[in-house]
N, C-alpha and C positions, 0 to 999 in steps of 0.2 A: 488110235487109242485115246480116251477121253484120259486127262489128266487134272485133280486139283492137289496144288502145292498148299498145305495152310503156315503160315511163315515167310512169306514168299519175300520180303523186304528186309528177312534178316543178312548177313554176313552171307550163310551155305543158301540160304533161296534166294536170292539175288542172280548166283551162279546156276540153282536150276533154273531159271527164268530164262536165261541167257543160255543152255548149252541145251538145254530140253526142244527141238526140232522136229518137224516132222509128224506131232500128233498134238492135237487139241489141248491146250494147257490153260486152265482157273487158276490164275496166280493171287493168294490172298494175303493182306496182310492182319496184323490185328483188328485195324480200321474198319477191315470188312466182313470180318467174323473173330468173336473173342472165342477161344477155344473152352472156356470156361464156363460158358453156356451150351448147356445139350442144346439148348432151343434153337440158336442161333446154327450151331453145326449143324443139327438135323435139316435147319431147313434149307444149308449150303448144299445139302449132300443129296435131298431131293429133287433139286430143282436141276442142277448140273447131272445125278447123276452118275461119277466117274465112274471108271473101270479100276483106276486107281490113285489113293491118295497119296501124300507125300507131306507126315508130320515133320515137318522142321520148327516148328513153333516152341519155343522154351526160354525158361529165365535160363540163363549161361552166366550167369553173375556169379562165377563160384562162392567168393566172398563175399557177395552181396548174398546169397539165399541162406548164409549162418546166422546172418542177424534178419532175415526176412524170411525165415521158415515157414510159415501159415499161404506166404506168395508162391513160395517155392513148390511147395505140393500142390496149391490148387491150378499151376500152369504145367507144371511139367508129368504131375501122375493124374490128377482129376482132370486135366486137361487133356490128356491121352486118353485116360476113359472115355471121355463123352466121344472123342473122334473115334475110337476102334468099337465102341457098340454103336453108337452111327455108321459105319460103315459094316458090320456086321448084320445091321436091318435092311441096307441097301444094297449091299449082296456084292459091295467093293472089296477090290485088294487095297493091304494099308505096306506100307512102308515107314518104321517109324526110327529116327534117330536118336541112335543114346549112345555109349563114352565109356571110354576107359574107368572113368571112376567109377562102377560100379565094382570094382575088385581094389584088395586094398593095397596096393603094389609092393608087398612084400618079396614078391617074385625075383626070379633073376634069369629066368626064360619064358620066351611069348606068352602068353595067356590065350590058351584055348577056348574055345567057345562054349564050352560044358563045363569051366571050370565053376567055383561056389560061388557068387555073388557076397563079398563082404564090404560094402563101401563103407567110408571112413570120413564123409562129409554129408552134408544134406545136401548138399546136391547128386549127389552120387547116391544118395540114399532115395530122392523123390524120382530120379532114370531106373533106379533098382525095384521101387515098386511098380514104378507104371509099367515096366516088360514083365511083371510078374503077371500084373492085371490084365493087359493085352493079351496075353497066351492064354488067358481062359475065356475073354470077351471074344477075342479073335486068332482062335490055331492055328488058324491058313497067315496071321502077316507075317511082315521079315521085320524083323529087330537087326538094325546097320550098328552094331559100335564102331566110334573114330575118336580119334584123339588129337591133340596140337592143330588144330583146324586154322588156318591161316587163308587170308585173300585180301582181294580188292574190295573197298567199300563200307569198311567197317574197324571198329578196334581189334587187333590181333597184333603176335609177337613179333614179327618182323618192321610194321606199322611203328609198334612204338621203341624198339633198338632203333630204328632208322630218324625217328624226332630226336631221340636223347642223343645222338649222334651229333646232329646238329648244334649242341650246343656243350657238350662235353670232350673233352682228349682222352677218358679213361671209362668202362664201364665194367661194374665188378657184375658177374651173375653166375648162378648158381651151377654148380658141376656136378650135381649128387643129384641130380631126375633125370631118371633119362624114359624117352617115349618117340613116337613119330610121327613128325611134323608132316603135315595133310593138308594138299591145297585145294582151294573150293572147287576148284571146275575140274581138276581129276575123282575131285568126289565126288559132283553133280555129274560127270558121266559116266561112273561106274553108279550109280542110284537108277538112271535112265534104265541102264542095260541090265542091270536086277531086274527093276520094273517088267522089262521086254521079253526077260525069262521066265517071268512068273515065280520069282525066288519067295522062299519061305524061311521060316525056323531063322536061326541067329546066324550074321555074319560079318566079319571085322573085313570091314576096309579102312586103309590107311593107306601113302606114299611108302614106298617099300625103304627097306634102311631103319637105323635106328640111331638116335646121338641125345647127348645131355643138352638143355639147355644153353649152356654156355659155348657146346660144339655149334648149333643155331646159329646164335646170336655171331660168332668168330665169323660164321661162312657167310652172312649177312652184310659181314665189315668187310669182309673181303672182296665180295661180288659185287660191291655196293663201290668198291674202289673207295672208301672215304680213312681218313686218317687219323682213327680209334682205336686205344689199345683194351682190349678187352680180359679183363683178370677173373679165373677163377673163384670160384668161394664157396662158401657153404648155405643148407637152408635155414642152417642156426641162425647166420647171420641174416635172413630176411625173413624174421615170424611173420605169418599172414592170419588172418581169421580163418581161415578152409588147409586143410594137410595136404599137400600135394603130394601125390606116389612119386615114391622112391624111384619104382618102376612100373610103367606100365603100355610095354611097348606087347600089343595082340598079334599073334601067329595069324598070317593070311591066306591058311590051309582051306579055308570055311570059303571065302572069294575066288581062289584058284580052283575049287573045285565047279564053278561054274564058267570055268574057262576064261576068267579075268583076272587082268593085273594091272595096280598101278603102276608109273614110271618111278623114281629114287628122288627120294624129299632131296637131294641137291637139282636134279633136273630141275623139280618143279619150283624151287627155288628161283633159279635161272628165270623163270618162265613169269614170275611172280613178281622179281625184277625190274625184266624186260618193259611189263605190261605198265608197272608203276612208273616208273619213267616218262612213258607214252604216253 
């Protein structure tokens, strides 16, 4: 199977790069195609060809895309465009990644795949149009939401509790979000094996489990053996520019139904660890 990732140097394409085996893989980064040029995509997409693509390419700056709105839509929605009608002229499967924030975590049980779309950030609101826009540019792709996405390689939550660790006895963080933490390379090969299925329509993958931040951040200290005491709190107490969901942990009924499961955000933890360490 011919494969191009466009993203390929972020945080979650690093991890396809690396766990994606076995079939032809165009690992691009910005460098090599701006997604933001139809020209550019179009002419990645003729010359390679794929069978299928693999959008991971996106501003993720939550609080950076509130005060950079105008960046934030033309990479993460006009920048999906140009790739899902690119690949709808080239006659590709797309696979495109988007995120809990497109719902406004009011919730207090999983969020279904059919639930309304209400985001509550501009980031969430530039993932909410481009799956709008891709289901009519492209019916046949799979729309992946994930959430708390952590790994090697990049800035993520476990990354920086484990710095501040280092130099602090006490860390206060937030008890009142709760969602599930998702590690790169359990979601680069469930991405793979969608791919291998031929999946469509919307599907949530995440690390199975669900915890508050602060539950994270405790299991982090713990597994991490370092000598931090970690205090609850609230998100009054850390205003941000972007609203973080209350809740927004996705039911994984839409995943299971293609006969997949991730391992439990502590495993992968463990495993997240291990690797950092090494």
């Amino acid at each position: 199977m011919r494969v191009t990732i466009f993203g390929a140097t972020g945080l979650l394409g690093k991890a396809l790069v690396r766990e994606w085996q076995g079939d032809e893989v165009v690992a691009l980064g910005s460098a090599d195609a701006d997604i933001r040029s139809d020209e550019q995509v179009g002419k990645v997409l003729r010359e390679h060809r794929p069978e299928w693509v693999v959008l991971a390419a996106a501003y993720t700056d939550v609080d950076g895309c509130e005060t950079h709105s105008d960046l934030a839509f033309d990479v993460n929605c006009r920048g999906a465009m140009n790739v899902a009608s690119g690949c709808a002229r080239t006659r590709s499967r797309l696979l495109f990644i988007s995120t809990d924030y497109v719902f406004d975590g009011n919730r207090d049980t999983p969020y279904e795949i059919d639930e309304p779309l209400s985001p509550q950030t501009v980031y969430g609101k530039t993932k909410a149009a481009a799956e709008t826009e891709i289901r009519k540019l492209h019916p046949e792709a799979c729309i992946l939401r994930t959430s708390w996405v952590f790994g090697i390689g990049g800035k993520c939550f476990p990354d920086t509790i484990l710095k501040l660790a280092q130099t602090r006895a006490e860390l206060d963080v937030v008890d009142d979000q709760r969602g599930s933490p998702t590690y790169t390379l359990d979601l680069a090969r469930t991405i793979r094996d969608l791919c291998r299925k031929n999946a469509s329509g919307i599907v949530h993958a995440t690390n199975r489990g669900d915890c508050t931040w602060f539950d994270f951040a405790s299991a982090i200290v713990k597994e991490a053996e370092l000598p931090v005491q970690v205090r609850p709190t609230s998100s009054e107490k850390f205003v941000r520019p972007a609203k973080r969901p209350k809740y927004s942990v996705l039911s994984l009924a839409s995943l299971e139904r293609y006969g997949l499961q991730m391992p439990a955000w502590q495993d992968a933890l463990g495993r997240y660890l291990s690797e950092r360490r090494s």
